[in-house]
GUMAR-948526 format. One record per atom (N, C-alpha, C, O): residue number from 1; atom name; x, y, z. Coordinates in steps of 0.02 Angstrom, whole numbers. Layout:
  resi  name       u       v       w
   NUM    CA       X       Y       Z
...
This chain:
  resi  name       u       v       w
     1     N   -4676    2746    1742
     1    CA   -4706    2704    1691
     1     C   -4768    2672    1720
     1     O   -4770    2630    1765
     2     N   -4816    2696    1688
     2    CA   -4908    2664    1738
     2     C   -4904    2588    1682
     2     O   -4882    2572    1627
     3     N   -4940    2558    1736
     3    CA   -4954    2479    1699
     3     C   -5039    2473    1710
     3     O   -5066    2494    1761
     4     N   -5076    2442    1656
     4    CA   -5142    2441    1668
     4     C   -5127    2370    1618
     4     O   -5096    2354    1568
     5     N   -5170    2343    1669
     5    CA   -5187    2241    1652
     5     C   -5259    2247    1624
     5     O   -5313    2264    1647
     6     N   -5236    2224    1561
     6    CA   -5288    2192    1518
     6     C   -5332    2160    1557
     6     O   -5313    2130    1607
     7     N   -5415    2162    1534
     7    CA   -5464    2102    1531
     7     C   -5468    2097    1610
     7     O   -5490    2044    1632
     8     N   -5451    2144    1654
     8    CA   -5465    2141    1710
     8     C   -5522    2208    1718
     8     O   -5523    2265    1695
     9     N   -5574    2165    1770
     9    CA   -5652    2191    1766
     9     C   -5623    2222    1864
     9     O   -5597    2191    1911
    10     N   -5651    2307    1853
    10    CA   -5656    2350    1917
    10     C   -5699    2297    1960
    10     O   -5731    2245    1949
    11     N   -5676    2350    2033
    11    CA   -5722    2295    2074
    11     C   -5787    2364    2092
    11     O   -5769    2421    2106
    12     N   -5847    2347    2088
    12    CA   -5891    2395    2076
    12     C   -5939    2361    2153
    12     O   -5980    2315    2156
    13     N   -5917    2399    2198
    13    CA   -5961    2386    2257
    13     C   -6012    2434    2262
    13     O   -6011    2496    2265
    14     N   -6063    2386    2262
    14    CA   -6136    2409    2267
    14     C   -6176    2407    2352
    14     O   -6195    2356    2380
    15     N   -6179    2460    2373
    15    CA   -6216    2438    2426
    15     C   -6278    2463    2456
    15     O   -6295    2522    2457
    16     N   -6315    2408    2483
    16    CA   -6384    2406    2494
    16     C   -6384    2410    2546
    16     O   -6354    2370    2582
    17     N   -6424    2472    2573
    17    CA   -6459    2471    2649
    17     C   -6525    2449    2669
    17     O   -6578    2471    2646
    18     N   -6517    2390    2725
    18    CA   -6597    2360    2703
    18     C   -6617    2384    2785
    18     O   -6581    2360    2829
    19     N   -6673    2431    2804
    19    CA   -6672    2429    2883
    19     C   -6688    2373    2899
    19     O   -6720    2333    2865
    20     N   -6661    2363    2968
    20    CA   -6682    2279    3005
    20     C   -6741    2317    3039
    20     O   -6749    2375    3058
    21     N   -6776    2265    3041
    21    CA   -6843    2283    3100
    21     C   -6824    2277    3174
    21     O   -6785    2234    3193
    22     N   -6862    2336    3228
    22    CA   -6853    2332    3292
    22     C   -6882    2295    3324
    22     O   -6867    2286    3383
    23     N   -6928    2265    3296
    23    CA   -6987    2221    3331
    23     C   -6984    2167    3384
    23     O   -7031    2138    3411
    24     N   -6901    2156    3394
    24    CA   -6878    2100    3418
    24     C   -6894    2139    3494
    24     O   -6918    2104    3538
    25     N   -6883    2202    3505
    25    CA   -6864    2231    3548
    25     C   -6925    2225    3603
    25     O   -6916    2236    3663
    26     N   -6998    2202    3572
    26    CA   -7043    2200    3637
    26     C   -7040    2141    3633
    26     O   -7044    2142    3572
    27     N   -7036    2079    3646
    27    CA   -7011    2037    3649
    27     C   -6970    2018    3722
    27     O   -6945    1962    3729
    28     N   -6965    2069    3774
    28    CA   -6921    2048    3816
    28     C   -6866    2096    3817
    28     O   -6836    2112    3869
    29     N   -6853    2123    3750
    29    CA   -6796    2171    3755
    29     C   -6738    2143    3715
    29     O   -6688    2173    3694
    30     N   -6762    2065    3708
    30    CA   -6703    2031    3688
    30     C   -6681    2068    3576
    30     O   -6724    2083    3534
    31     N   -6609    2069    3567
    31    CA   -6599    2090    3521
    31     C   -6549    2039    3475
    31     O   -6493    2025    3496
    32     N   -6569    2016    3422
    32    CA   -6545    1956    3417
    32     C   -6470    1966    3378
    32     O   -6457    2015    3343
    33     N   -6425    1910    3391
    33    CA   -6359    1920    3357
    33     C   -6340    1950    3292
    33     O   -6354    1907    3250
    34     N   -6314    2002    3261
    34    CA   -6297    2024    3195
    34     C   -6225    1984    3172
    34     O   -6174    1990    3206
    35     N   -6227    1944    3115
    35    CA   -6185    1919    3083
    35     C   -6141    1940    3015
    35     O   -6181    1919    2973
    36     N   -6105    1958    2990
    36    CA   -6059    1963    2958
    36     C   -6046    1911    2936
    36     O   -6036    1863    2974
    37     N   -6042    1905    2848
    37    CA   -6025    1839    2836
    37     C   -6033    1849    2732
    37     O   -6073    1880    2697
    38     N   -5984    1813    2719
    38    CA   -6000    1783    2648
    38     C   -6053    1749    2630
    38     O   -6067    1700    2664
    39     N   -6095    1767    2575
    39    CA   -6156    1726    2565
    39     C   -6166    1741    2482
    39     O   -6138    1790    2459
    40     N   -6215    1686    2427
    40    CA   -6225    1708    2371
    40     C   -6278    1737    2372
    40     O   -6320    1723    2415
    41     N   -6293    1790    2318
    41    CA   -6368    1813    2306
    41     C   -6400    1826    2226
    41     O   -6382    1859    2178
    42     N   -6447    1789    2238
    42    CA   -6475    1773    2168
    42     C   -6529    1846    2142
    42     O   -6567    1867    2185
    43     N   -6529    1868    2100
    43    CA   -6575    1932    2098
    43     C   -6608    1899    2011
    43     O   -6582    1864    1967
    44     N   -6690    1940    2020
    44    CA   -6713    1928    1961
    44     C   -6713    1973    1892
    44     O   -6657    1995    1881
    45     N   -6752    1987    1853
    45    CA   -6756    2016    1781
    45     C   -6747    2102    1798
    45     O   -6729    2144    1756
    46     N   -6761    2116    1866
    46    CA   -6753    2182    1867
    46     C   -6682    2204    1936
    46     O   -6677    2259    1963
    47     N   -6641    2148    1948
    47    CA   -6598    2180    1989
    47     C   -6606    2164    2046
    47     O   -6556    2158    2082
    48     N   -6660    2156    2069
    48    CA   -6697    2118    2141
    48     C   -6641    2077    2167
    48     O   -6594    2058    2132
    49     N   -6649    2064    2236
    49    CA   -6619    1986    2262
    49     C   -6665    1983    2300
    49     O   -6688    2021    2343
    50     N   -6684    1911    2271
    50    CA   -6738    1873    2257
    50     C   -6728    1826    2337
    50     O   -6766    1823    2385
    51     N   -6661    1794    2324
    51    CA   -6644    1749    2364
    51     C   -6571    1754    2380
    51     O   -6531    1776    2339
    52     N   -6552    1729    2455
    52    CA   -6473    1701    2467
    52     C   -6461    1632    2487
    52     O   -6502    1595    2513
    53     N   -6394    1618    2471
    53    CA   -6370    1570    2469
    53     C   -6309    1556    2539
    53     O   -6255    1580    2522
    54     N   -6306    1530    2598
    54    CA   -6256    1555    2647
    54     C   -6225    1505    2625
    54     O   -6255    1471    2584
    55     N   -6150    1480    2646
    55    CA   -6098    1443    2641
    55     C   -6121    1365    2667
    55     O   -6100    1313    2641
    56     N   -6156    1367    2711
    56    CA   -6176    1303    2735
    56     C   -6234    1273    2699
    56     O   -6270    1235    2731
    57     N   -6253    1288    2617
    57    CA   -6298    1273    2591
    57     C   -6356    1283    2609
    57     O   -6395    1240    2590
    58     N   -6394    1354    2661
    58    CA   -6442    1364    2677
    58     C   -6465    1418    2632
    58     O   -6427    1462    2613
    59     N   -6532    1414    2614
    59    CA   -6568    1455    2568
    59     C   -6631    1509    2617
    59     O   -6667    1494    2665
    60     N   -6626    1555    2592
    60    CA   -6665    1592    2603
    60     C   -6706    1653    2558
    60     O   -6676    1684    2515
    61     N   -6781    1667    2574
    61    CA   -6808    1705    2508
    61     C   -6814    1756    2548
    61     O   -6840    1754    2604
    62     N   -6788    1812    2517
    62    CA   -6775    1899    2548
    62     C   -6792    1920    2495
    62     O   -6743    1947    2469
    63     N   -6855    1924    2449
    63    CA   -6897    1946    2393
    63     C   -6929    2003    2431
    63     O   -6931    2057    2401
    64     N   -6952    2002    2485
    64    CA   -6994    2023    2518
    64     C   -6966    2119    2529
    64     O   -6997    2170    2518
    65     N   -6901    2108    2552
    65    CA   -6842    2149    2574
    65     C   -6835    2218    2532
    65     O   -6818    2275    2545
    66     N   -6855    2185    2482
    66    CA   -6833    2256    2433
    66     C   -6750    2290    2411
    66     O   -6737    2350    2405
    67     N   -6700    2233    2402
    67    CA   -6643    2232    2411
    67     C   -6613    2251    2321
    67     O   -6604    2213    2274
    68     N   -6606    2302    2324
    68    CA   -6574    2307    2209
    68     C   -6481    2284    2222
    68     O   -6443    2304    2267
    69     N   -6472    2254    2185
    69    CA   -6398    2250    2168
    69     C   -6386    2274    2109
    69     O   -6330    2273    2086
    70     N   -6433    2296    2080
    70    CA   -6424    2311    2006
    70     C   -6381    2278    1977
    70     O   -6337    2313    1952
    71     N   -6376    2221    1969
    71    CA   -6369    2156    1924
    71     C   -6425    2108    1904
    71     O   -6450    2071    1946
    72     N   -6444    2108    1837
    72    CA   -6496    2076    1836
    72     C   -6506    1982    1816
    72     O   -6457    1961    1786
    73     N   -6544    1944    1825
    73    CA   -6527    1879    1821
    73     C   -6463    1850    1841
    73     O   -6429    1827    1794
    74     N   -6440    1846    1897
    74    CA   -6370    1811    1912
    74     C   -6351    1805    1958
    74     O   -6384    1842    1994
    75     N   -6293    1765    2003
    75    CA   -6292    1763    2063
    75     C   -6211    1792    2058
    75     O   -6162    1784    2021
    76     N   -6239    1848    2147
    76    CA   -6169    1875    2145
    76     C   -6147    1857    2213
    76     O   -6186    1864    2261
    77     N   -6094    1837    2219
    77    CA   -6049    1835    2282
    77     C   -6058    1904    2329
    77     O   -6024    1951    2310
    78     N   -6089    1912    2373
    78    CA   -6072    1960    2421
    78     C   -6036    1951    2499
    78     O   -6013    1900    2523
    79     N   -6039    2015    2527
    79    CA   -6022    2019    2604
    79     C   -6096    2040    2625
    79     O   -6118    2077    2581
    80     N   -6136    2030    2670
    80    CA   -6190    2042    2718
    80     C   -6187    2029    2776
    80     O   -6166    1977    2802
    81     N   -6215    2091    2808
    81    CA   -6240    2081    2896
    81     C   -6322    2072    2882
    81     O   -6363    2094    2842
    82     N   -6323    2034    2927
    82    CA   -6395    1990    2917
    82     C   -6425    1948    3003
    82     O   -6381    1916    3032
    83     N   -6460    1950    3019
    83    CA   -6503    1928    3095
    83     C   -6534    1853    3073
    83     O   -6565    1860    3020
    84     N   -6535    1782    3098
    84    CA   -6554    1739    3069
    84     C   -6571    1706    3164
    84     O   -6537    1669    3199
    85     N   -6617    1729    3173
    85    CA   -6661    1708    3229
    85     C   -6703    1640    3224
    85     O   -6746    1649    3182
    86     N   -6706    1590    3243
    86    CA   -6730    1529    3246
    86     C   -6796    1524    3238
    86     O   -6829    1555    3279
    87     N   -6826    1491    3194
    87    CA   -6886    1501    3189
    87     C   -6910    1559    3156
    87     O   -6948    1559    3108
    88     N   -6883    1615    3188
    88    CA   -6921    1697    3108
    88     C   -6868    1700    3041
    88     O   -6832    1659    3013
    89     N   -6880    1757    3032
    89    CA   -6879    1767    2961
    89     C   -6804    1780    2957
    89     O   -6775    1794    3009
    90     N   -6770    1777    2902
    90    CA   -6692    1793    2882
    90     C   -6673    1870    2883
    90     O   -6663    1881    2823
    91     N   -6666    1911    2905
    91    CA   -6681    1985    2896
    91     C   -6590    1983    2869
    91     O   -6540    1955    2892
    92     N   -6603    2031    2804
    92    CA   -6516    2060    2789
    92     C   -6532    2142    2819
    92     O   -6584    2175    2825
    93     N   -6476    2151    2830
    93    CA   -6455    2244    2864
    93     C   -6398    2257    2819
    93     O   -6357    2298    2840
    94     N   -6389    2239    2776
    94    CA   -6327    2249    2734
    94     C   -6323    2214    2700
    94     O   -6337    2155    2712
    95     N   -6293    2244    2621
    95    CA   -6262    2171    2595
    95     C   -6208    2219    2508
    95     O   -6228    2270    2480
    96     N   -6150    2182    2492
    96    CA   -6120    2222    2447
    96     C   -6095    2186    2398
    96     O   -6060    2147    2429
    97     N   -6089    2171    2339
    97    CA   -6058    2133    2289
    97     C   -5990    2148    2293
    97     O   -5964    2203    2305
    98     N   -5958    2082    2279
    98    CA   -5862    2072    2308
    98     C   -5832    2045    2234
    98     O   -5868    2022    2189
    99     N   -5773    2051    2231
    99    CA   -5746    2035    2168
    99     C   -5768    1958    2170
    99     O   -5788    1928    2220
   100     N   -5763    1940    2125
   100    CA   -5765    1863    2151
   100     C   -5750    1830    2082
   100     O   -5781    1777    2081
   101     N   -5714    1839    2019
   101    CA   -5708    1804    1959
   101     C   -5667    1730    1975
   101     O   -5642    1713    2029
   102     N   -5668    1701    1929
   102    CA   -5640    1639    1944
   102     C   -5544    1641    1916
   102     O   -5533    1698    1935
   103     N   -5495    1626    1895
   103    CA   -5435    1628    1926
   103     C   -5421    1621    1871
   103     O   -5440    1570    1843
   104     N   -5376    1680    1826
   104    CA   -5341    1663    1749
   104     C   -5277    1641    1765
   104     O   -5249    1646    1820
   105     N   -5253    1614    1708
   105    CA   -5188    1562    1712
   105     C   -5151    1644    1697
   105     O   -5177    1691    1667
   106     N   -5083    1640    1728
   106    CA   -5041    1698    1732
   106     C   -5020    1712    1665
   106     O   -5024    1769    1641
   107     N   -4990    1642    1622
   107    CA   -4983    1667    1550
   107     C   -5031    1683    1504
   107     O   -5023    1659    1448
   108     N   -5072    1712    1510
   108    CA   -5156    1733    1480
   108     C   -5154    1791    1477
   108     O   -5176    1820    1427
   109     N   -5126    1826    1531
   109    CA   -5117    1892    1552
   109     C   -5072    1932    1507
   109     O   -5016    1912    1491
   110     N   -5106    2006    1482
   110    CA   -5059    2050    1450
   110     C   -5050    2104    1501
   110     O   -5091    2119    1544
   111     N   -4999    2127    1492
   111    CA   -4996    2206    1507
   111     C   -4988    2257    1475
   111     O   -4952    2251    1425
   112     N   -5017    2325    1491
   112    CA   -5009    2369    1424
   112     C   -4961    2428    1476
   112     O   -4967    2447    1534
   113     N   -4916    2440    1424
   113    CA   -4837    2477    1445
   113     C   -4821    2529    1409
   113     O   -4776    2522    1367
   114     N   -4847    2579    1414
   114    CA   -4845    2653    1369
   114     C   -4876    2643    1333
   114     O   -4846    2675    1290
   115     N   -4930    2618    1300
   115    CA   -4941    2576    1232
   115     C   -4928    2539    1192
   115     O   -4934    2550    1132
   116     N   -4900    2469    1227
   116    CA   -4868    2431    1197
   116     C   -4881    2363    1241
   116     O   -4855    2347    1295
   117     N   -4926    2330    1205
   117    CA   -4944    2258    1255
   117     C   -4888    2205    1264
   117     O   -4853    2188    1216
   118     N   -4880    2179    1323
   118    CA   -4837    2126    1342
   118     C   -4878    2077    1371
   118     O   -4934    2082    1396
   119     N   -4820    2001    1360
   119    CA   -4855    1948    1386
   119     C   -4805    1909    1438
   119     O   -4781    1852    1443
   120     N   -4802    1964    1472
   120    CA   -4722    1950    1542
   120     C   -4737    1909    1596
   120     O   -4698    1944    1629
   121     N   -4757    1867    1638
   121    CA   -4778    1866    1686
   121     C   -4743    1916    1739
   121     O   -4778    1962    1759
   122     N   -4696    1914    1757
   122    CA   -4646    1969    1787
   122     C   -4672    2040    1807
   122     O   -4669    2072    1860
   123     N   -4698    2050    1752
   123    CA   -4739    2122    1737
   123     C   -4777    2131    1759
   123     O   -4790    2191    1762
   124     N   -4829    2081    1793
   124    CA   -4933    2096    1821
   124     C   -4915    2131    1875
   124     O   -4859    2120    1897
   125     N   -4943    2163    1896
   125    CA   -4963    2206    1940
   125     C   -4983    2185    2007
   125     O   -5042    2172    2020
   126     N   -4932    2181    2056
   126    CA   -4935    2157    2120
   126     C   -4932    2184    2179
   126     O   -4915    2153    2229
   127     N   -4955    2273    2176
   127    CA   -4946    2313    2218
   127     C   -4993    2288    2291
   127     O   -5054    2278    2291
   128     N   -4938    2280    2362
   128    CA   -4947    2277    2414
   128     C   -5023    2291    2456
   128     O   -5050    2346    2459
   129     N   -5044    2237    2481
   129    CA   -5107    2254    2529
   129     C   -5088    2198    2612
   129     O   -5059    2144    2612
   130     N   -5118    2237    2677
   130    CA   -5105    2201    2708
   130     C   -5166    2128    2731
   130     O   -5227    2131    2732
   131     N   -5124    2072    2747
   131    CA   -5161    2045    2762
   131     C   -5210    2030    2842
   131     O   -5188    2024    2899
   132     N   -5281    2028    2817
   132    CA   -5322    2015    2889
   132     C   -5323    1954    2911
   132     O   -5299    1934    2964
   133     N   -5369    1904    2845
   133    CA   -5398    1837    2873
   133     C   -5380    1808    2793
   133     O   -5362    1850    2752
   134     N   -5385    1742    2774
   134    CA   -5414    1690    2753
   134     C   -5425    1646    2751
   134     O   -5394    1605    2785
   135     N   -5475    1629    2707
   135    CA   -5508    1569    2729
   135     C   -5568    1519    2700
   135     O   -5621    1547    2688
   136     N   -5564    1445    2689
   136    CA   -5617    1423    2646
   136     C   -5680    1414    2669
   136     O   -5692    1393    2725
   137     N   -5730    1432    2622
   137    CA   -5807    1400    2637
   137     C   -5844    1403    2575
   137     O   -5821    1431    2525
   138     N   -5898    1375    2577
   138    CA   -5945    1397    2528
   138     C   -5910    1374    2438
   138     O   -5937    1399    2388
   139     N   -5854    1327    2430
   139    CA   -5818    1333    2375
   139     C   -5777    1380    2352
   139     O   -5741    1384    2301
   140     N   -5789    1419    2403
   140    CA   -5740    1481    2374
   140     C   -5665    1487    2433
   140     O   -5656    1473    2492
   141     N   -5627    1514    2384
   141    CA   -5551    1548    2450
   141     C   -5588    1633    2479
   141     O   -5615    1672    2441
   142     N   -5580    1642    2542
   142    CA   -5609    1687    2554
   142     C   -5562    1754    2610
   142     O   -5550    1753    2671
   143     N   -5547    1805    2560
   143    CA   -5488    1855    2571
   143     C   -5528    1914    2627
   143     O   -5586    1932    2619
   144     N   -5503    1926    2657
   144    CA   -5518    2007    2716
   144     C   -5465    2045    2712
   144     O   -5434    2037    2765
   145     N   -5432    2090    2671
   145    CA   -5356    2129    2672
   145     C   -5378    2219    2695
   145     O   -5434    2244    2702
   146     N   -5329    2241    2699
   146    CA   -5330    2308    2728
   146     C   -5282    2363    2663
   146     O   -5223    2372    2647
   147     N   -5337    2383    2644
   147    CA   -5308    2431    2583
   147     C   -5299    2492    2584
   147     O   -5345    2532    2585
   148     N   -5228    2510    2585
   148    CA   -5190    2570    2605
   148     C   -5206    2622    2548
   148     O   -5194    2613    2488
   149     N   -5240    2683    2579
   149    CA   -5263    2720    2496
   149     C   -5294    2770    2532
   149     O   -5307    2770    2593
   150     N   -5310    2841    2466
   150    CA   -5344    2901    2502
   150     C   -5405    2908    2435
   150     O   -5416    2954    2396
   151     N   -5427    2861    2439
   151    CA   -5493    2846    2391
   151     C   -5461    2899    2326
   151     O   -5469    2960    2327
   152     N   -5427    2865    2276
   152    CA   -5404    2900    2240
   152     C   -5436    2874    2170
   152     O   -5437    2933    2154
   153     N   -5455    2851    2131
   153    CA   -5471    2817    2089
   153     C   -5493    2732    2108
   153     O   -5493    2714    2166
   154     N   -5509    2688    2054
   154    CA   -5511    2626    2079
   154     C   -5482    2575    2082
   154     O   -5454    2570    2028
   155     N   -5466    2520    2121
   155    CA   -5414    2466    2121
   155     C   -5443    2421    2076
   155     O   -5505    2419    2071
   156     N   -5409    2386    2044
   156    CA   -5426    2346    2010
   156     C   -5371    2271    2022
   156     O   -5310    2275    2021
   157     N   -5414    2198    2036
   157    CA   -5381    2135    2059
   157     C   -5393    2100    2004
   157     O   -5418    2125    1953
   158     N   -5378    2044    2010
   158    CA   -5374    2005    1980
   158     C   -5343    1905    2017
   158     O   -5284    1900    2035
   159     N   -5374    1864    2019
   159    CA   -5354    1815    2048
   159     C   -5307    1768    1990
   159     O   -5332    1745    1939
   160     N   -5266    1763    2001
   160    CA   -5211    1734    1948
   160     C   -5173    1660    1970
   160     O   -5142    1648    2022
   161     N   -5189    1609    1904
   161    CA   -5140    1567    1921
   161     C   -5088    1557    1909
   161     O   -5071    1549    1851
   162     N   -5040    1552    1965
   162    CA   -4977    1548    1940
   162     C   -4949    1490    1915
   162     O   -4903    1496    1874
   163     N   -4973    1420    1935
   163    CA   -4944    1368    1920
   163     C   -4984    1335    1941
   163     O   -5024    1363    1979
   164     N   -4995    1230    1922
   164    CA   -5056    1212    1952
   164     C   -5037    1207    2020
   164     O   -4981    1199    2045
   165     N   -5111    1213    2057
   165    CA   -5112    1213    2143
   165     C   -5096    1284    2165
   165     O   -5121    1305    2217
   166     N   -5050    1329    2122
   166    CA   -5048    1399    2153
   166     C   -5077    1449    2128
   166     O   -5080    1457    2067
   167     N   -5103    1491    2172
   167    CA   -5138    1554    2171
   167     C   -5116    1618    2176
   167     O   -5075    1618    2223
   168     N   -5120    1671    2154
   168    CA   -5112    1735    2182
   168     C   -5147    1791    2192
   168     O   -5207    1776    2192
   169     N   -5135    1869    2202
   169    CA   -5189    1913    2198
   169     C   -5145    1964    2137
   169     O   -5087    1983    2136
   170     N   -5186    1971    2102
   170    CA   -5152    2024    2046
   170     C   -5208    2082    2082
   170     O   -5265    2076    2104
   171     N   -5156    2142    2073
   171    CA   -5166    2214    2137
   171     C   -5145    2270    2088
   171     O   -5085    2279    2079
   172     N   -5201    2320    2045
   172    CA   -5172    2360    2011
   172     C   -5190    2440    2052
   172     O   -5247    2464    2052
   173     N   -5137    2470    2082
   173    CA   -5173    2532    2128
   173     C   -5168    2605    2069
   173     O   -5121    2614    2030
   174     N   -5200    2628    2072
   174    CA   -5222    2703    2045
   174     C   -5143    2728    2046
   174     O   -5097    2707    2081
   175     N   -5141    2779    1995
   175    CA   -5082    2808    1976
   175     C   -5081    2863    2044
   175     O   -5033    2870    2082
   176     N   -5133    2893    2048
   176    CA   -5142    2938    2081
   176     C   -5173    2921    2161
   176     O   -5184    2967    2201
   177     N   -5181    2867    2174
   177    CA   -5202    2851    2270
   177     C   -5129    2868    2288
   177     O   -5080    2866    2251
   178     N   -5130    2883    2348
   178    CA   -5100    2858    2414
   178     C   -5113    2828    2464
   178     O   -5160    2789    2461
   179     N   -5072    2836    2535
   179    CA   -5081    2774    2570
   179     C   -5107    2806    2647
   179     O   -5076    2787    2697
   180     N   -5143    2838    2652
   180    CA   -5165    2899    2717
   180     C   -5212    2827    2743
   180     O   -5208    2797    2689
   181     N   -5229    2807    2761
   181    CA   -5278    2766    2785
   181     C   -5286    2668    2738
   181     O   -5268    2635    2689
   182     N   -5326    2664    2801
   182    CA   -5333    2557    2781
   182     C   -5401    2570    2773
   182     O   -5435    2611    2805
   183     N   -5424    2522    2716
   183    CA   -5497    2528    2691
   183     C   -5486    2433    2692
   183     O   -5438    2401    2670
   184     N   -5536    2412    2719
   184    CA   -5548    2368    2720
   184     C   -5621    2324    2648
   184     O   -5682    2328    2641
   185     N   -5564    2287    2614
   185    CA   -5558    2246    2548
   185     C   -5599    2187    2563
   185     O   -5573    2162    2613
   186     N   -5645    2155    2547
   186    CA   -5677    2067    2553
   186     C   -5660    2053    2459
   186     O   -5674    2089    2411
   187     N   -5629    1992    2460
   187    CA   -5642    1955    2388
   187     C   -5650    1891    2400
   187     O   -5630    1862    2450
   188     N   -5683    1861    2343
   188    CA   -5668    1783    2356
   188     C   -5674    1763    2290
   188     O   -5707    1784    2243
   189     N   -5613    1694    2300
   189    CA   -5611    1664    2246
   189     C   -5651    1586    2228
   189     O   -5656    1535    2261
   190     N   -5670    1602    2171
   190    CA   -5713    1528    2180
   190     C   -5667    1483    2165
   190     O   -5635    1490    2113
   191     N   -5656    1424    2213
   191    CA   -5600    1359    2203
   191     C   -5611    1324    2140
   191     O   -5668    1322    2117
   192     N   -5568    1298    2113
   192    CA   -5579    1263    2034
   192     C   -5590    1206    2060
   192     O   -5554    1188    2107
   193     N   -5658    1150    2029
   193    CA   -5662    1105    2044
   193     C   -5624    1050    2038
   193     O   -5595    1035    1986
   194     N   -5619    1010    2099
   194    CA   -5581     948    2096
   194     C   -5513     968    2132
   194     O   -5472     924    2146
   195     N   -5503    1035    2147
   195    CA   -5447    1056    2180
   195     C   -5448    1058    2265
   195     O   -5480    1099    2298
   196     N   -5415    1015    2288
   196    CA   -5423     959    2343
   196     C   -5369    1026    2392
   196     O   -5388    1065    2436
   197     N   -5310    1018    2367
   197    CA   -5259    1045    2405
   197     C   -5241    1109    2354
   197     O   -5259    1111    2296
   198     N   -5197    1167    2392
   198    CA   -5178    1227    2337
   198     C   -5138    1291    2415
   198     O   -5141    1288    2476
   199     N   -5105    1338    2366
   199    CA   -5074    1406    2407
   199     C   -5102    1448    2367
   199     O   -5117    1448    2307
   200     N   -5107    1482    2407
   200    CA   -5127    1557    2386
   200     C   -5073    1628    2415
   200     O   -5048    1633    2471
   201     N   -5068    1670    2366
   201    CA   -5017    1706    2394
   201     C   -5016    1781    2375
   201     O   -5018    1806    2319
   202     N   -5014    1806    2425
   202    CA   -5034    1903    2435
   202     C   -4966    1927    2440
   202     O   -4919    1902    2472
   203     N   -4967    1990    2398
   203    CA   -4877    2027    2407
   203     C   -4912    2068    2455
   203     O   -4968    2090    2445
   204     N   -4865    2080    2525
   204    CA   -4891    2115    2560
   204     C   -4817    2178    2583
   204     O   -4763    2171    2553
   205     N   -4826    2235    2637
   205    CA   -4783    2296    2637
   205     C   -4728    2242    2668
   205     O   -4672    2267    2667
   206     N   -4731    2169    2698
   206    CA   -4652    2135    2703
   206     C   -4637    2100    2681
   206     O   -4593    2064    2704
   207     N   -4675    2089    2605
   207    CA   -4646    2028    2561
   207     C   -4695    1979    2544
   207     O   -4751    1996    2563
   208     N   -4692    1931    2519
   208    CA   -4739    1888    2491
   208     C   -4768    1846    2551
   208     O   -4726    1831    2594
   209     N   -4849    1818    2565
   209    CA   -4871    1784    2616
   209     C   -4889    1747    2572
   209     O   -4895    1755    2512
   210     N   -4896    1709    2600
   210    CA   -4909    1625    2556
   210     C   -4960    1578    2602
   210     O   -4924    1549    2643
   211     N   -5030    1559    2610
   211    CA   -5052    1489    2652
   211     C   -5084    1456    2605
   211     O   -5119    1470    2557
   212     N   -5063    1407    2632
   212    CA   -5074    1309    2608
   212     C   -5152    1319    2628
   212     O   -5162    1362    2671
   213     N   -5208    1284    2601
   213    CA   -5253    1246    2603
   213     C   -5256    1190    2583
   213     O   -5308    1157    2590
């Protein structure tokens, strides 16, 4: 019996290769640190990113870069590797749009069941991923999981509330994936304002993980 969750949006990773410049390299030889990291990015009327946003409220204009997300007017949550040398310029070497919707209340949620919609909570779709990291910054909860799959079709999440203060990951896997390999997943959730304290909680291959923030 396949289950497919309503009103839940694919996660459509887009990714941009931006070359970094070598230039650092006469310089001494010296090659400056590559970072990995959550950051926002604002793109204009044609898809551009214009600008980013890092977690520590630092802005930077990478107009210059030539970077498409093909999203136009809006800011999207990504993952980027990026060089941020003191004094020069912000260079990105990467960068990918991450799920990032904000958190439906669990009873909101339908499921559709041969053709026939339900409003179960019981029912959402909580198929197993393992966990890496998480962790807060930037306003957002911020997920790293390891997704067991043989690129079979697409996963589709969903961040769900279960109750106030709790969180979860709604996990819908392809009828047709399997589990030959770990593909490594980034999401983040944007925290609801005014929400001080909260759990968040991943079904994983030994049962439910649960951490407090």
């Amino acid at each position: 019996m396949r289950k497919l969750l309503t009103d839940i949006l694919c996660v459509a990773f887009v990714v941009c290769l931006v070359a970094c410049s070598e230039e650092d390299d006469d310089a001494g030889g010296y090659i400056p640190p590559y970072i990995t990291d959550f950051l926002v990015a604002s793109t204009d009327a044609d898809g551009k990113v214009v600008s980013v946003r890092l977690d520590d409220g630092t802005t930077y204009n990478v107009a210059s870069q030539k970077v498409d997300l093909e999203r136009k007017d809006t800011l999207l949550r990504c993952m980027a590797t990026y060089t941020q040398e003191k004094g020069k310029d912000f260079k990105l070497c990467s960068i990918q749009s991450v799920y990032s919707n904000k958190p439906r209340k669990a009873t909101s949620l339908y499921v559709l069941i041969d053709g026939k919609l339900y409003q179960n909570v019981s029912l959402l779709p909580r198929e197993p991923m393992k966990v890496i990291s998480m962790w807060k910054s930037g306003g957002y909860l911020n997920l790293h999981l390891g997704l067991m799959t043989t690129d079979q079709g697409v996963h589709q999440y969903v961040f769900c509330e279960d109750s106030v203060g709790h969180y979860s990951l709604l996990h819908l896997r392809p009828a047709y994936d399997g589990t030959a390999y770990t593909e490594h997943v980034y999401l983040s959730m944007p925290i609801p304002e005014g929400l001080d304290h909260f759990t968040f909680t991943v079904r994983t291959y030994d049962g439910d993980y649960t951490r407090e923030f």
